[in-house]
VOGU-3710 file (C-alpha; in Angstrom, 3 decimals, decimal comma):
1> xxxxxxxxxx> -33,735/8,164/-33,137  -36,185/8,007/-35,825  -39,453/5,663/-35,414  -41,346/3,940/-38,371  -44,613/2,879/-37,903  -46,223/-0,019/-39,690  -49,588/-2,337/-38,761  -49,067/-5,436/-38,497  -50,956/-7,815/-41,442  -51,933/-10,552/-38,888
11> xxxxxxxxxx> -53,519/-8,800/-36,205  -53,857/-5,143/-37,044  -51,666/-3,910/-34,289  -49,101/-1,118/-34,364  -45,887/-2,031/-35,410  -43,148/0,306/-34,476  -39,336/-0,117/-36,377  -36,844/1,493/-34,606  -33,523/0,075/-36,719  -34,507/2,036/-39,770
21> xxxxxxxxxx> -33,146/0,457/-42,702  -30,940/-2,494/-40,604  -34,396/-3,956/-39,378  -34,242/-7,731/-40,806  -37,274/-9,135/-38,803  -39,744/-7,749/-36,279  -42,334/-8,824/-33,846  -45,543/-7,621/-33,576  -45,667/-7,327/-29,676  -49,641/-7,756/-29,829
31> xxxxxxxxxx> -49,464/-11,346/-31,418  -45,789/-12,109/-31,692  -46,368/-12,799/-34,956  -42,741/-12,703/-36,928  -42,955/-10,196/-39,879  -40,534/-9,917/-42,434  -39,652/-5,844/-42,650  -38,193/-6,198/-46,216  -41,934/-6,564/-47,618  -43,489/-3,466/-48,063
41> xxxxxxxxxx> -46,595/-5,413/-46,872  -44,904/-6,927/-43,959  -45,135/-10,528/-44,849  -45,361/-12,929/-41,952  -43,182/-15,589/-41,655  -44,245/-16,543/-38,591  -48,041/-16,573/-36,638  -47,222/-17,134/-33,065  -48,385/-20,359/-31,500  -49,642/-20,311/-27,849
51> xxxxxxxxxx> -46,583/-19,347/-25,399  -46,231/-18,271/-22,107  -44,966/-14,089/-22,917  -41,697/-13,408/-21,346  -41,463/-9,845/-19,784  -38,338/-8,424/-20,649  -36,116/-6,809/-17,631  -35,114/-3,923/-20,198  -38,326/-2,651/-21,717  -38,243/-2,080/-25,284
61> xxxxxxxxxx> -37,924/1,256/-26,331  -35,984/2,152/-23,291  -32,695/4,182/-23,960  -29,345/4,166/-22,013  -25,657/4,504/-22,109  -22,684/2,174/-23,063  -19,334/2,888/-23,348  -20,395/6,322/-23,032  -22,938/6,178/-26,657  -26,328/5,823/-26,569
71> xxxxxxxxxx> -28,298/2,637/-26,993  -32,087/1,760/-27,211  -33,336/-1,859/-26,426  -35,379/-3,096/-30,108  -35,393/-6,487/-29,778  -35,799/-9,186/-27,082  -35,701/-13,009/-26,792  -34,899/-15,931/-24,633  -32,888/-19,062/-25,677  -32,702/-22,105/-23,980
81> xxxxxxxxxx> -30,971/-25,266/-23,662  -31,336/-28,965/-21,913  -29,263/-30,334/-19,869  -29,772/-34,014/-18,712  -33,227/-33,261/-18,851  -33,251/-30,032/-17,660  -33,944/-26,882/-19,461  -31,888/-23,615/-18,721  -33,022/-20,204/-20,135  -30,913/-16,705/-20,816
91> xxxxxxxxxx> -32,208/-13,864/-22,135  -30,510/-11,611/-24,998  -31,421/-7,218/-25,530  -30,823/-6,072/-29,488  -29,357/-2,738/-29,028  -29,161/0,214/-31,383  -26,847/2,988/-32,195  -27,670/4,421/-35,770  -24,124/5,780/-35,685  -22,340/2,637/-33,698
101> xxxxxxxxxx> -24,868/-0,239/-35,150  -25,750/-3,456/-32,792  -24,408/-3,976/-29,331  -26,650/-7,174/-27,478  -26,621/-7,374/-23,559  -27,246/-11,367/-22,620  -28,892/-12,286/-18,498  -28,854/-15,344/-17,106  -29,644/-15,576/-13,244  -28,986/-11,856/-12,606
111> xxxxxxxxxx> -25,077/-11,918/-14,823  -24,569/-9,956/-17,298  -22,522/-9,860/-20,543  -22,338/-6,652/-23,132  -21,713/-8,384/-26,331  -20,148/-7,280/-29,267  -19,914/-8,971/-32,978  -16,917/-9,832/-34,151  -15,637/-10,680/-37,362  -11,828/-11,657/-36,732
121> xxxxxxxxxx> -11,684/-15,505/-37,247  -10,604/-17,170/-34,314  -7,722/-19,711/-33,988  -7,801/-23,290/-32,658  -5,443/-24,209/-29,693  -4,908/-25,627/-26,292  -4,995/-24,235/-23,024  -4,896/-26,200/-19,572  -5,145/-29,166/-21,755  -8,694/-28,295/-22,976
131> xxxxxxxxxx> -9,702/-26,642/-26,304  -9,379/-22,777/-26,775  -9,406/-20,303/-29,089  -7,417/-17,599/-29,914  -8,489/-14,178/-31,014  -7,870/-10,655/-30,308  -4,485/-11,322/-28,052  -6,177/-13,218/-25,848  -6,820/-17,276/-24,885  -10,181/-18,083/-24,426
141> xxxxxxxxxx> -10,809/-21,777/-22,852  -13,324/-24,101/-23,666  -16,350/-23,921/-21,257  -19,837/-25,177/-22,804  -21,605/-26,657/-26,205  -25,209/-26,877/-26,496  -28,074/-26,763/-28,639  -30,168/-23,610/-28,035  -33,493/-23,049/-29,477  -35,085/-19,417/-29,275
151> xxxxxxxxxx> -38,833/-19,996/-26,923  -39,588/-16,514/-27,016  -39,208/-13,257/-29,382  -40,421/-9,642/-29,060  -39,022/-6,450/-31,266  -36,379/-5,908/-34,077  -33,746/-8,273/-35,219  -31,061/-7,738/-37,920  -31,614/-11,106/-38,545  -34,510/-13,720/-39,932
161> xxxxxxxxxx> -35,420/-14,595/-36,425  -37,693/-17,324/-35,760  -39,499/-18,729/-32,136  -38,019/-22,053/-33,157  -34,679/-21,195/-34,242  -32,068/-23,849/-33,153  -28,508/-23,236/-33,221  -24,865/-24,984/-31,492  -23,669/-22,633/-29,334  -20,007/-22,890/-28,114
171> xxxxxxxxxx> -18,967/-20,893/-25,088  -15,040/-20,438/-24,451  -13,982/-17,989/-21,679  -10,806/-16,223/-20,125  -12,628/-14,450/-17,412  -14,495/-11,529/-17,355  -14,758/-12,151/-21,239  -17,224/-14,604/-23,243  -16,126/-15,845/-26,715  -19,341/-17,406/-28,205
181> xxxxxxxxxx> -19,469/-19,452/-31,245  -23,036/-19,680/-32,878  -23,671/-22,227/-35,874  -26,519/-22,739/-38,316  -26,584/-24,402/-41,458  -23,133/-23,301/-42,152  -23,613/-20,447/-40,929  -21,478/-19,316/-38,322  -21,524/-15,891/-36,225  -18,515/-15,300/-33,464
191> xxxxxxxxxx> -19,529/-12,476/-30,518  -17,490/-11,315/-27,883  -18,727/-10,304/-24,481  -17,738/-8,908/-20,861  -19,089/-9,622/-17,841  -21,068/-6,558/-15,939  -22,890/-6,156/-12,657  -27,047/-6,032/-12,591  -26,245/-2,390/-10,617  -23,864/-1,241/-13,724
201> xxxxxxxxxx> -27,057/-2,047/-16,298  -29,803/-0,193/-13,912  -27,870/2,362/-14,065  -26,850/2,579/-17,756  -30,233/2,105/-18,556  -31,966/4,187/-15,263  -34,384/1,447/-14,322  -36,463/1,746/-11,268  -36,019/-0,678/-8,391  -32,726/-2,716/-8,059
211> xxxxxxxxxx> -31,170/-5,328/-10,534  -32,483/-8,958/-9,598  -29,538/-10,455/-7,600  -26,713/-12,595/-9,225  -27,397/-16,406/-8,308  -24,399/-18,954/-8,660  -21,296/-18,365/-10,448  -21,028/-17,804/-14,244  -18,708/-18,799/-16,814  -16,683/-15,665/-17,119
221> xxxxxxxxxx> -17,884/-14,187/-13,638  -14,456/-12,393/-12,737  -13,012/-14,230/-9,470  -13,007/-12,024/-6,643  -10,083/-13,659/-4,974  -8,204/-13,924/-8,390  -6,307/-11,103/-7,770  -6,949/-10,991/-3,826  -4,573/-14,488/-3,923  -1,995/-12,417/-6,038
231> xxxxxxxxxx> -1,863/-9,352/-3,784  -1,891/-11,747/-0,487  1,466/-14,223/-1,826  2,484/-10,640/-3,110  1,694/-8,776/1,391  3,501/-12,892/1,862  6,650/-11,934/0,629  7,216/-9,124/1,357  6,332/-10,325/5,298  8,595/-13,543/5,064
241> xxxxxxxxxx> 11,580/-10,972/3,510  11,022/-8,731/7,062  10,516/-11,973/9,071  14,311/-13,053/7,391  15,705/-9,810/7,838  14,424/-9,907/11,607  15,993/-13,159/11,889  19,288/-12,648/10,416  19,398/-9,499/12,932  18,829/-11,574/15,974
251> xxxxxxxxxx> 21,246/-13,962/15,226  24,126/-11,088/14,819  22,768/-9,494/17,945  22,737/-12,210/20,549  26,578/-12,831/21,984  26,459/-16,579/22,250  29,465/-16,142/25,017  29,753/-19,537/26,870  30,297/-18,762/30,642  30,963/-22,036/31,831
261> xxxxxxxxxx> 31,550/-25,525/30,875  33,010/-28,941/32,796  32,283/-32,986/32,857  31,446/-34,678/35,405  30,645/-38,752/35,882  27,916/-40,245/37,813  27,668/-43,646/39,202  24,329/-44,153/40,484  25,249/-46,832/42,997  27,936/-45,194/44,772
271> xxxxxxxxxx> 26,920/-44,455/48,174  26,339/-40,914/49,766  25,125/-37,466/48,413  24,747/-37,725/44,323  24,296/-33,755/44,249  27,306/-31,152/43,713  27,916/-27,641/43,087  29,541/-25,927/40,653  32,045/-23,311/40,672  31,000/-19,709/40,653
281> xxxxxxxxxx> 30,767/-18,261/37,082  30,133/-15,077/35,966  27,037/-13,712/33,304  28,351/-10,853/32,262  26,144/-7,550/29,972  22,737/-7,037/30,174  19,869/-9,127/31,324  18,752/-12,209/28,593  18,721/-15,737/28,212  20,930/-18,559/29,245
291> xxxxxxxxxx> 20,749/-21,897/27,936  22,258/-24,435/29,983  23,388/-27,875/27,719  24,117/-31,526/28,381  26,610/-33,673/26,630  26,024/-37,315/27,652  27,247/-40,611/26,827  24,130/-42,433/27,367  23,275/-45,854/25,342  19,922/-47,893/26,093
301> xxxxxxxxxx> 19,170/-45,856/29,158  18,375/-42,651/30,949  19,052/-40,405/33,361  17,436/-37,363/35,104  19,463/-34,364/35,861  17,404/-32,226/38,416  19,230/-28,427/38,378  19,048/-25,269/39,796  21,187/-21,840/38,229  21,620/-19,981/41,713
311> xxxxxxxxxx> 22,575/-16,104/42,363  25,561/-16,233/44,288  24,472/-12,556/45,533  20,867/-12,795/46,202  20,152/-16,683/46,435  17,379/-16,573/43,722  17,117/-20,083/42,152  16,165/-20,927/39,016  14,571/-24,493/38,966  14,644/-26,760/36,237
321> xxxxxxxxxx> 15,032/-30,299/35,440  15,697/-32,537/32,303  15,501/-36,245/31,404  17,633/-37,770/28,995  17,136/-41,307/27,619  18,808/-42,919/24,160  17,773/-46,401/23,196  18,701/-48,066/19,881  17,638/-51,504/18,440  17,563/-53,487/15,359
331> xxxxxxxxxx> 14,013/-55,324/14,565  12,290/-57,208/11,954  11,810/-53,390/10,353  15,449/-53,013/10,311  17,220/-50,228/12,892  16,075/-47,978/15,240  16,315/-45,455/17,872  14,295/-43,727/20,341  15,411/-40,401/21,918  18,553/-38,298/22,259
341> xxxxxxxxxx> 21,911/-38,305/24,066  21,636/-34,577/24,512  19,008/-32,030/26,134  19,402/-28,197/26,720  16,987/-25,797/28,430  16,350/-21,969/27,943  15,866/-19,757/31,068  14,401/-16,646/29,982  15,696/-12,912/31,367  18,512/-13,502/33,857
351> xxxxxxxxxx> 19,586/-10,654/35,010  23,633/-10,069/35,122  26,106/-11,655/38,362  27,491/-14,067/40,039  26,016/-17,345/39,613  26,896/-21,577/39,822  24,751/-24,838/39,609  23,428/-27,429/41,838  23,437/-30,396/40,147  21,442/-33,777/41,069
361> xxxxxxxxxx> 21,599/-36,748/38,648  19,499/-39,804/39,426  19,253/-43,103/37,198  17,258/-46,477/37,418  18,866/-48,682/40,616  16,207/-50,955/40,395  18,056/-53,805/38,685  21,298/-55,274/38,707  22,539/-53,748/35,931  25,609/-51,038/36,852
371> xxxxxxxxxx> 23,957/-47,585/35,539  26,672/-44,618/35,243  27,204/-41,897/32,880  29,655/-39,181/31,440  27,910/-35,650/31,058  29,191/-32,403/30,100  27,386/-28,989/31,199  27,718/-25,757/29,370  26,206/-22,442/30,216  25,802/-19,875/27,441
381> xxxxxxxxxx> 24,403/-16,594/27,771  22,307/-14,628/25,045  21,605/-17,521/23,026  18,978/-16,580/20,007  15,684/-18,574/20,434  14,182/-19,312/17,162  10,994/-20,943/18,003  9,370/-18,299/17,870  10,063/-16,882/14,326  9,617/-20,961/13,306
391> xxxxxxxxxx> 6,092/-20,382/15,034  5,490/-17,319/13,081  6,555/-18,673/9,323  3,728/-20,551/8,686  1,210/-17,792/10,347  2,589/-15,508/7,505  1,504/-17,967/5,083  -2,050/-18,511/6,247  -3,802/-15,376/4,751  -2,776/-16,238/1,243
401> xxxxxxxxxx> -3,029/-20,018/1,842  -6,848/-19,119/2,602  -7,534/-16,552/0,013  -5,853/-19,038/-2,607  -8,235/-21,929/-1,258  -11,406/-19,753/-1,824  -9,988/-19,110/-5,288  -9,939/-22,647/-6,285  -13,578/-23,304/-4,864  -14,634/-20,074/-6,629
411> xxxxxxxxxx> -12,745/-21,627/-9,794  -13,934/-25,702/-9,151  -17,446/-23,808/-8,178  -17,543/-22,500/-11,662  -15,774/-25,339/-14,323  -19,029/-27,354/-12,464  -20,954/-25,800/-14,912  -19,047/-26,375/-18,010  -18,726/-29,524/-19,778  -16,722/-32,316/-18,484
//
């Protein structure tokens, strides 16, 4: 790339111009004086006033690769803007191709954006009920307008640049791109950039050391759970399809066969032995479940049922008891009721044979009131249990329930910065 050197009229110093013929405006980088390169003497339009210097990240003069052409850094400055009092600085690279022109890389905080001019005229619209503009295909939401001023310039500019300069700058994104409005005295210059990575520009531009790291979230920082919560409803579905599939099966597996079933009545203040036996019944196939049922007529009371499902063969007992109580009311709030007439209970793996029940109902004696009730009993075998798969629903649904969750902080995290 072919160097011109000039001295610079205000202090002497060696001026070096790097753009050739697109050089606008350049800085002398001994006095940052501003000198305008379309004077053969180098007019300046500018002497520099005392300022802290701002030491680019890029050196100028350095050379690198983008989009696979080759660049050199010309021109540096930093722009800021005040916020509530509060002054926030970015810096922006001029870079130059003589055969591709101007390409500017922008860093604020240790983000990135490679920024292209572009001269298609965007279109006004809506998005998520805030501004946006469209242009190029795409939707770009409203994020930011400020006021930036320029508070420090070094290099080549294809512009009249000046330390003061003071333009509106309006920021719309659609993540990782930047759509950037910039307005001067009718003057008005749209740019388009794309987020990169600190590592991405050390290495397009072989710096030593490491890229300073990224602090915060940007405007058009791509999410990393954005498409993480896709690909995790996406791994959802597909499990909950399996987990119906697996459920369907189980309930055209299990037999359901009832192996027994009578009604009996209990008084409780008859006198004697309250227990009794059932007949012998038969389980039949393999070893599995068997849920044993009761049917009862209760109203405004209970009753406990303790039970027993007993191998005929072997004597082993299965123990179990249940207590049923129904209550019902009317109030000031209007109806209610309090339990259930019915209970069942699930014994896991019994094994196949001959089996019956033992039986012992007991209800409340300690009043006056006559206490009886009806009850039915019914033994079923290979009866499908469901908790389980009602247990494991929601467990599908908590990977992309959390990924989705850190997608709207990441999301809230980052509209923080933008205006209200």
């Amino acid at each position: 790339m072919a160097v011109r050197s000039l001295l610079c009229p205000n202090c002497g110093g060696n001026v070096e111009l790097r753009g050739m013929q697109h050089t606008v405006t350049a800085v002398c980088v001994q006095c940052l004086a501003v000198l305008d390169t379309k004077t053969p003497s180098l007019q300046v339009l500018e002497k520099s006033k005392e300022r802290e210097r701002v030491q680019p990240l890029i050196p100028l003069g350095t050379r690198g690769k983008l989009h696979g052409d080759p660049y050199e850094a010309i021109g540096f400055q930093q722009r800021t803007i005040t916020v509530e009092g509060v002054d926030y600085s970015w810096r922006e690279y001029v870079l130059f191709n003589p055969y591709k022109g101007f390409r500017y890389l922008s860093e604020y905080d240790g983000h990135w954006n490679d920024i292209k001019v572009i001269h298609t005229v965007p279109v006004e619209g809506k998005s998520g009920g805030k501004p946006a503009m469209k242009a190029l295909g795409e939707t770009f939401r409203h994020f930011q307008t400020a006021k930036a001023r320029t508070t420090f310039v070094s290099g080549e500019f294809p512009w009249r640049v000046r330390s003061t300069e003071k333009v509106t700058v309006s920021d719309y994104i659609s993540p990782p791109r930047l759509l950037s409005r910039e307005g001067n005295d009718g003057e008005v210059t749209w740019s388009l950039g794309e987020y990169m990575n600190g590592d991405d520009v050390w290495k397009a531009f072989q710096l030593p050391g490491r890229a300073p790291r990224a602090k915060g979230i940007f405007a058009n920082q791509p999410s990393p759970y954005g498409g993480a919560a896709v690909n995790a409803w996406k791994a959802a579905l597909v499990l909950m399809g399996v987990w119906l599939l697996i459920l369907v099966w189980t309930w055209m597996l299990t037999g359901r066969n009832e192996a027994y079933r009578d009604r009996f009545v209990f008084h409780a203040s008859s006198p004697g032995e309250h227990s009794l036996v059932t007949p012998v019944f038969e389980l039949k196939g393999r070893t599995c479940n068997v849920e044993v049922a009761l049917r009862t007529d209760l109203e405004n009371d209970w009753a406990f049922f303790s039970m027993a499902l007993i191998n005929d063969d072997t004597g082993q007992a299965y123990d179990f008891g249940r207590e049923v109580s129904y209550y019902f009311g009317r109030d000031s709030d209007g109806d209610w009721t309090e339990g259930g007439k019915n209970d069942s209970v699930l014994l896991p793996s019994v094994p196949a044979g001959r089996y019956y029940l033992r039986i012992e109902p007991e209800m409340d004696t300690s009043n006056t009131r006559l206490h009886s009730v009806n009850y039915e009993v019914i033994v079923r075998r290979d009866v499908p249990s469901f908790a389980f798969f009602f247990i494991a629903l929601p467990l599908l649904l908590v990977p992309a329930l959390f990924v989705t969750l850190r997608a709207g902080h990441f999301e809230g995290k980052r509209w923080q910065e933008g205006d209200a």
